[in-house]
Every structure is written in C-alpha cells, then in structure tokens.
One Martini backbone bead per residue (centre of mass of N, CA, C, O) as a GRO file, in nm:
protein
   81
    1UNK     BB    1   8.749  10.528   2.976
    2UNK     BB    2   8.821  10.519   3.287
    3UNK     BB    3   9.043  10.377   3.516
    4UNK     BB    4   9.130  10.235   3.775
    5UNK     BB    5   9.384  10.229   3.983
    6UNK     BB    6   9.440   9.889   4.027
    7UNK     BB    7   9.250   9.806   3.827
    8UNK     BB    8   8.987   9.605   3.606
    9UNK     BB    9   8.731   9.857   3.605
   10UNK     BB   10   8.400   9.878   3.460
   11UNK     BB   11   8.172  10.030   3.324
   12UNK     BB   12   7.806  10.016   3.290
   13UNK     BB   13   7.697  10.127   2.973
   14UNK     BB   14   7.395  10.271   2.890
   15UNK     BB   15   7.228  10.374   2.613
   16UNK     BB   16   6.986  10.527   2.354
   17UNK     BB   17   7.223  10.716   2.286
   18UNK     BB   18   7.440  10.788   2.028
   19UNK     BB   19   7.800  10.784   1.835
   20UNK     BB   20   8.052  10.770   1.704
   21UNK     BB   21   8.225  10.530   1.898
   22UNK     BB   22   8.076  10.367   2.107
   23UNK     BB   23   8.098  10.050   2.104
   24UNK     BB   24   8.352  10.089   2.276
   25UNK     BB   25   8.147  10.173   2.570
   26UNK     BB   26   7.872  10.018   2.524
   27UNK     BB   27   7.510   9.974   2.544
   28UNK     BB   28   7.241   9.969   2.349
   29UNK     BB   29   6.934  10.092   2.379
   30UNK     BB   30   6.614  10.149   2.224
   31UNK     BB   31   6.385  10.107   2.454
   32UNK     BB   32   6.048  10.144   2.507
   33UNK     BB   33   5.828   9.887   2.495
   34UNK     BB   34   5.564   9.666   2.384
   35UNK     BB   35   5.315   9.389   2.470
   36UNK     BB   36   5.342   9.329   2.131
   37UNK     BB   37   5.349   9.199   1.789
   38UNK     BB   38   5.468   9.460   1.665
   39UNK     BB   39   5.722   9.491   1.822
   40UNK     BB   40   5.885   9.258   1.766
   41UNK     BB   41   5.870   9.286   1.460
   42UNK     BB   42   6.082   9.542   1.467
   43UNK     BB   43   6.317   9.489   1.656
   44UNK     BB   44   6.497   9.274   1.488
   45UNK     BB   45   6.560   9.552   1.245
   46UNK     BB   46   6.679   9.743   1.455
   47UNK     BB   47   6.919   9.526   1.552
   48UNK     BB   48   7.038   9.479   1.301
   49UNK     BB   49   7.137   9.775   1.183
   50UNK     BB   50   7.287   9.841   1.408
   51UNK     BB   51   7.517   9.635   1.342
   52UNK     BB   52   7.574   9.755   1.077
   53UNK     BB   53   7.684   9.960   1.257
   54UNK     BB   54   7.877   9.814   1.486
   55UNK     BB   55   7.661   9.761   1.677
   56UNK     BB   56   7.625   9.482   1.903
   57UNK     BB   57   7.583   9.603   2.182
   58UNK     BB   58   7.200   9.542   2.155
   59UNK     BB   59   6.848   9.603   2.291
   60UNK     BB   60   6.575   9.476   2.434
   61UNK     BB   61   6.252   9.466   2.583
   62UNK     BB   62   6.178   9.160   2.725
   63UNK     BB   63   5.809   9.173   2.654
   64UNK     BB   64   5.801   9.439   2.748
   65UNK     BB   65   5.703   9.706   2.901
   66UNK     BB   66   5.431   9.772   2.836
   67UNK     BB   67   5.222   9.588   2.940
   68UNK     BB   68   5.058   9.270   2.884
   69UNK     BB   69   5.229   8.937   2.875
   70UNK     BB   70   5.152   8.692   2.709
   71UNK     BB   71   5.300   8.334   2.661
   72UNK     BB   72   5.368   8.346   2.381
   73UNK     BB   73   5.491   8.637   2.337
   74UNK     BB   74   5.740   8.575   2.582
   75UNK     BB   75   5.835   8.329   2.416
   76UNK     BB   76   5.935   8.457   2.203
   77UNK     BB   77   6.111   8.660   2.263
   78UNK     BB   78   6.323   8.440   2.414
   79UNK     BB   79   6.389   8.375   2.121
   80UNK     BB   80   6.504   8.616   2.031
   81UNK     BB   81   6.639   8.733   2.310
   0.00000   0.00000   0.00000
C-alpha cells in the first residue's frame, strides 16, 4: 500500500477473497449472510479459523444481510459481534 507523500493515511480496504499476505493490508469480510440461526451459528467458527490463519481483522454482516431479524436473534449477532 502506497502512502501519500507527506500525509500518513491509508486506505481502507475490505475484500472477501484474499491471498498469503493480505493480513498486512486489509480486512476481511466473509460475505453476505442470511438473518438466519444457522448462520450465527457458522459465523463464529469461519471467523475464529480465519484467525487461525493470522488473519485477526475479519468480520462478518451483523444481524445478516438477507431477510429480517427479529429482535432475539439481532441481540445474539450485537453480543458476539
């Protein structure tokens, strides 16, 4: 990642694939999920592998993207996410 000349900002870069290396650049969203049970339940062990893997700044959509959250299931995502 290239900086401006005489500033010290970067840029903020998301991507759902990435490559040996990313870790340093960038962070990782899983993609679209659904406001599912089962989808919670996926999250956090793809999130918790990802890390395993060095890369620690990796997130998934809060409350899911697909479909409405109803309010239990909202409050779950807010307390692991």
């Amino acid at each position: 990642v290239k900086r401006n000349e005489g500033h010290n900002v970067r840029p903020f870069v998301l991507s759902r694939s990435f490559f040996a290396g990313s870790q340093r650049y960038g962070a990782i969203w899983t993609g679209d999920n659904e406001a599912k049970w089962s989808h919670l339940a996926i999250a956090s062990p793809m999130l918790l592998g990802l890390n395993v893997g060095a890369l620690s700044f990796v997130g998934a959509d809060v409350g899911g993207f697909f479909g409405n959250t109803d309010a239990e299931l909202m409050t779950r995502w807010m307390q692991a996410g």
